[in-house]
N, C-alpha and C positions, 0 to 999 in steps of 0.2 A: 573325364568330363565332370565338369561339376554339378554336384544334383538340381541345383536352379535350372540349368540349361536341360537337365534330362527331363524336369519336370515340362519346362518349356514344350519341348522335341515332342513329349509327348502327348500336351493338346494338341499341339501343329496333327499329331498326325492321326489324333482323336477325330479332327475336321477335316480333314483330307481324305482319309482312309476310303477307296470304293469296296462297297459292299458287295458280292456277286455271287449268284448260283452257277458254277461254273462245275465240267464234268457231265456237260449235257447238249446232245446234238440241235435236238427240238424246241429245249427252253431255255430261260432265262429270263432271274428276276436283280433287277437291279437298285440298289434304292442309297444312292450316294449320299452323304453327311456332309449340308454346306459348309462353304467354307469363308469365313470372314478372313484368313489371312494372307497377304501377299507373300508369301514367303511358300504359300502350297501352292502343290498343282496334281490334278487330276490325269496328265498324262502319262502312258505308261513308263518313261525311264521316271519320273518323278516318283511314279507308287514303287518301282522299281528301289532306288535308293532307301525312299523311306521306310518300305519294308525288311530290306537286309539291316538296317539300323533298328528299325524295333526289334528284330530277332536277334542280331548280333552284337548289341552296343550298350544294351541299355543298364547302366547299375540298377541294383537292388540295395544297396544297403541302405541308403540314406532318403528312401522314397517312402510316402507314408502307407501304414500297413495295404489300404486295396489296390495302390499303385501297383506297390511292392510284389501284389503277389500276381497280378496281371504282368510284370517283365518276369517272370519267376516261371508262370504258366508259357511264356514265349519260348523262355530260353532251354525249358525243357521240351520242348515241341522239338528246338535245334537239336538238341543232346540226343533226341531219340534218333533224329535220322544221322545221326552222327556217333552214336554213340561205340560202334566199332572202329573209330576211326577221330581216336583224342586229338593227332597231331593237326588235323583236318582242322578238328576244331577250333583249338589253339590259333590255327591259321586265321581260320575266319576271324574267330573277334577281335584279335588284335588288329587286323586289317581292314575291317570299318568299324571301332573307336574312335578313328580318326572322324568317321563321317564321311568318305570321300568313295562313293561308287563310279567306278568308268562308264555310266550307261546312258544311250542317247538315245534321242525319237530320231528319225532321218525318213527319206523317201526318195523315190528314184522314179523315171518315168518309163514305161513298157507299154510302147504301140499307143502313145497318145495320153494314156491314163497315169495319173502320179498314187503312185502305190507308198504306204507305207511300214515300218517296222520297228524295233527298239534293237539296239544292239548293246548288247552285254559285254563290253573289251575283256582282252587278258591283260596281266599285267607283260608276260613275254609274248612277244609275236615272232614270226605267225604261228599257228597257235591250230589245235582241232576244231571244229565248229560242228556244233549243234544246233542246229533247224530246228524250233519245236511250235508245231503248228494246232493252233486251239480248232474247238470243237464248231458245229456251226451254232448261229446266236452270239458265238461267242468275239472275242478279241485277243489282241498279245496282252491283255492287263490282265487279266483271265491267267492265263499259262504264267505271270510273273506273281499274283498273288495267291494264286491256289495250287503250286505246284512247287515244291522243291528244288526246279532247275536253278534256278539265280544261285541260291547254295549250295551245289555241287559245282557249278559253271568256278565259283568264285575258290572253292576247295581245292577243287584237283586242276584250274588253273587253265579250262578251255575258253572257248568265244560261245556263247549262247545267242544267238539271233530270233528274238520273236516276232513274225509277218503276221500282218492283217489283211484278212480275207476281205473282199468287195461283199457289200450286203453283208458282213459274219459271217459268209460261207466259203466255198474252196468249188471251183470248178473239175473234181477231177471226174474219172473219166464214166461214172455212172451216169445213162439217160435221164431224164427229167422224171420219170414214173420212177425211178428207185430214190427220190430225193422227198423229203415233205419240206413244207417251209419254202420261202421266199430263195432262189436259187442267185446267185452270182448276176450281175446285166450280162446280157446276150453276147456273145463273143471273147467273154473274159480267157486270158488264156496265163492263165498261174501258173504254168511249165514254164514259159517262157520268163513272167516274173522270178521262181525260185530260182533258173538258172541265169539270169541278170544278176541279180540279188550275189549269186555264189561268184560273178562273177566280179563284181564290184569289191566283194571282199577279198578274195584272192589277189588282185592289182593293188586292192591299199596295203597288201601286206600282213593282214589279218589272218587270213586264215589260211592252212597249210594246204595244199589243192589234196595230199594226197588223204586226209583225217576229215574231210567232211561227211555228215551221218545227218539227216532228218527222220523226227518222228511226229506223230498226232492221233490226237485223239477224236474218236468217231468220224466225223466228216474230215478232220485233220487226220486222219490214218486212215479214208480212204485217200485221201491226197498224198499222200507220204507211198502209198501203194504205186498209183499210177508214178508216180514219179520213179519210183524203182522200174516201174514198167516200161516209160518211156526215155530216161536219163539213166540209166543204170553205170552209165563211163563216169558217173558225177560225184557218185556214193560206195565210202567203203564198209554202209551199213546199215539197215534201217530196220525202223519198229513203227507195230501198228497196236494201239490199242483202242478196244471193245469196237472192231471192225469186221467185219466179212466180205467178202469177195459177190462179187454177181455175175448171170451169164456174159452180161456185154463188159464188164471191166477185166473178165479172165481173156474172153474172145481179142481183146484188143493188145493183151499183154505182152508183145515180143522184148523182152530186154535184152540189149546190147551184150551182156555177160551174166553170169552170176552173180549174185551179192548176198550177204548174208541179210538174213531177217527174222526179226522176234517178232513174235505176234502174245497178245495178252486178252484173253476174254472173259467175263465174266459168265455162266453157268446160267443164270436168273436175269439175262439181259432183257429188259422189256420193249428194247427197239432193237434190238441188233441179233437176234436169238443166237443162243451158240448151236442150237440144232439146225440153225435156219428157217426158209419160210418168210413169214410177217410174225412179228413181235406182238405180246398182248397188249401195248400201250395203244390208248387212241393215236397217238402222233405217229405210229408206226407204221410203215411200209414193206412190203411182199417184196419178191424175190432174191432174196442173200441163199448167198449158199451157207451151210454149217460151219463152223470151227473147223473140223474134221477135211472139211473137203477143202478146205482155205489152205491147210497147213500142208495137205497133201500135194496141192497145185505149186508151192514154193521149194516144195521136197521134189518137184518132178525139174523146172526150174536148173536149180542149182546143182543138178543130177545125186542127188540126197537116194537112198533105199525106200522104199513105200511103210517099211516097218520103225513102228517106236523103237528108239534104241531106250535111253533109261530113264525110267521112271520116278521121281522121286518127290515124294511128299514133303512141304518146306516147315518148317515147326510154327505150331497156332500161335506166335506173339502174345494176339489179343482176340482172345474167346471170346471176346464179346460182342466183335464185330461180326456174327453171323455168317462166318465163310471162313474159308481155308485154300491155301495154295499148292499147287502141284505145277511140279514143271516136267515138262517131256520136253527130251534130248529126241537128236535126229542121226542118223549116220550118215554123215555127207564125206564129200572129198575135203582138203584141209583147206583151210581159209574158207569156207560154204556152207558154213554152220545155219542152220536153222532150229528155233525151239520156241515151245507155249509155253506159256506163263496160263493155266488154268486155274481161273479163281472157281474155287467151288463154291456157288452158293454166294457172287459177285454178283454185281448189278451192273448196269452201263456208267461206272462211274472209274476213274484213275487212283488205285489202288495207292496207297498214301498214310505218311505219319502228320499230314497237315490235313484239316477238313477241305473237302473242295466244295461246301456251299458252305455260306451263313446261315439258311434255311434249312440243318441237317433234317429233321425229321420230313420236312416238306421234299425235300431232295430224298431221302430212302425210301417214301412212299411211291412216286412219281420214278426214280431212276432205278431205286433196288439197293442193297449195302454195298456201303464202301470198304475195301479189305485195308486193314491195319497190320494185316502180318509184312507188309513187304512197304518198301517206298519204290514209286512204279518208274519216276526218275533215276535215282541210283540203281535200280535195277538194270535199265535201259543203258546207261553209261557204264556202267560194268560191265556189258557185253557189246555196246561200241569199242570199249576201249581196247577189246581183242583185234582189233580191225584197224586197217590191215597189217 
């Protein structure tokens, strides 16, 4: 690409770009950068494309020094979360240099209401799919600009699917007192949307029925919960991050089988406590059960032993981010894996080599640290990808 056009590319996306405090159940700030040109758009496959293009596209050499060192600061953002994984990389940027992402906005209607979502293609089908469902407040631009899936999706070659929740929230199966904030309109039934949704893709050929896996974060991983809870024949894997379980969402829980599930919480959650309870934030609500007792109810579940199998401490990256990782193994039967991802000293935020607010300071006050030793996507896909 020639540096006129990179310089170009990069106003375009200087005034496109959505800004978003994202990695929060309760809030969100948003403060978009008009936009004078036809050529941008603020919908999510839009920020979608021109995101994986500003991380993976952009020359440095011929751009002037503070350009230069703002694609410089992008590309090592990629490198970190890639950086075990050269050929990956390799992959990626040769294959949008081109420019050309497969990713659409679409919509489908469920029980009257026209739901919609941004779908991430593979280049081969059909293909795994990944479910990844944002926080409440939040949207699928959210989970495309503050999350590393799009670049694993595009690496290792699966279907990433991001839905948007009615209201930014997710009807799952918590009562109205375990919820704060503006809930879903009355009667939303999002089981039936994600299983529409899987099923839409499946008949186009897209995704492989048997390699489907959803995850989310907060309100999107209590929804990725119930969904394990009441679709379990759908999934060969889920994950829940900075989530806990409550009496009426465990009391409701029959699943069809087994399935395997990672749960990720942070230690210093200020809405989600990992002890349980009510969290210290104002926007917090009572009754979650612990970490503990969450991970216990998935170990009982999948007929898993009550005891840790092994323990292991993950190495500090980045000491500066205020936390540390630990992951405890489970002893399950084979293919019924269960395990934590404990951020010690984590906040309610998706642990991550990309920031998930713009507002960092405003976000670690309000939400708690973000951990930089792990990236909470490839983590997540690393242990889909055992399955089945």
């Amino acid at each position: 690409m020639p540096a006129s056009q990179a310089r170009k590319r990069l106003r375009v996306l200087r005034r496109c770009h959505t800004r978003a405090l994202a990695g929060t159940s309760h809030l969100a700030i948003r403060s978009p950068i008009p936009c004078a040109s036809r050529r941008c758009s603020h919908g999510p496959a839009a920020i979608l494309r021109h995101r994986l293009d500003r991380e993976a596209a952009l020359p440095t050499d011929r751009l002037n020094p503070s350009r230069r060192r703002a694609a410089i600061a992008a590309t090592e953002r990629v490198s970190s979360v890639m950086r075990q994984y050269p050929i990956g990389l390799l992959v990626l940027a040769g294959a949008f240099a081109l420019g050309s992402v497969p990713a659409a906005a679409d919509s489908l209607v469920v029980n009257g209401t026209t739901r919609t979502f941004t779908l991430q293609a593979p280049a081969a089908k059909p293909a795994p799919l990944v479910i990844v469902l944002h926080g409440k407040t939040q949207s699928s631009a959210d989970m495309i600009t503050r999350t590393s899936w799009p670049l694993i999706a595009r690496r290792d070659g699966f279907a990433a699917v991001y839905p948007d929740g009615l209201n930014h929230a997710w009807a799952d199966s918590r009562p109205g007192k375990r919820r704060a904030g503006n809930p879903p309109p009355e009667g939303t039934d999002d089981v039936a949307f994600i299983t529409q949704l899987i099923a839409k893709l499946v008949t186009d050929g897209i995704a492989d029925p048997k390699r489907i896996y959803v995850t989310g974060i907060s309100n999107g991983g209590a929804m990725a919960m119930t969904l394990a809870c009441e679709r379990a024949d759908l999934f060969a894997a889920v994950a829940s991050v900075v989530m806990n379980l409550t009496d009426e969402s465990a009391g409701t829980c029959r699943p069809a089988r087994p399935v395997p599930m990672l749960l990720m919480n942070g230690t210093v959650d200020p809405l989600i406590p990992y002890q349980g309870g009510r969290g210290s934030s104002y926007f917090a609500v009572d009754g979650f059960w612990s970490t503990e007792r969450t991970l216990e109810f998935w170990r009982r579940i999948d007929g898993c032993e009550a005891k840790d199998d092994a323990t292991t401490d993950l190495p500090d990256r980045n000491p500066s981010d205020q936390s540390t990782v630990t992951r405890i193994d489970s002893v399950c039967p084979q293919g019924r894996d269960v395990v934590l991802y404990r951020v010690n000293g984590g906040g309610h935020r998706m642990p991550g080599h990309f920031p998930d607010a713009h507002f960092t300071k405003l976000a670690a006050t309000l939400l708690g640290p973000q951990n930089g030793d792990i990236d909470g996507a490839d983590t997540i896909w690393a242990f889909f990808a055992r399955f089945p």
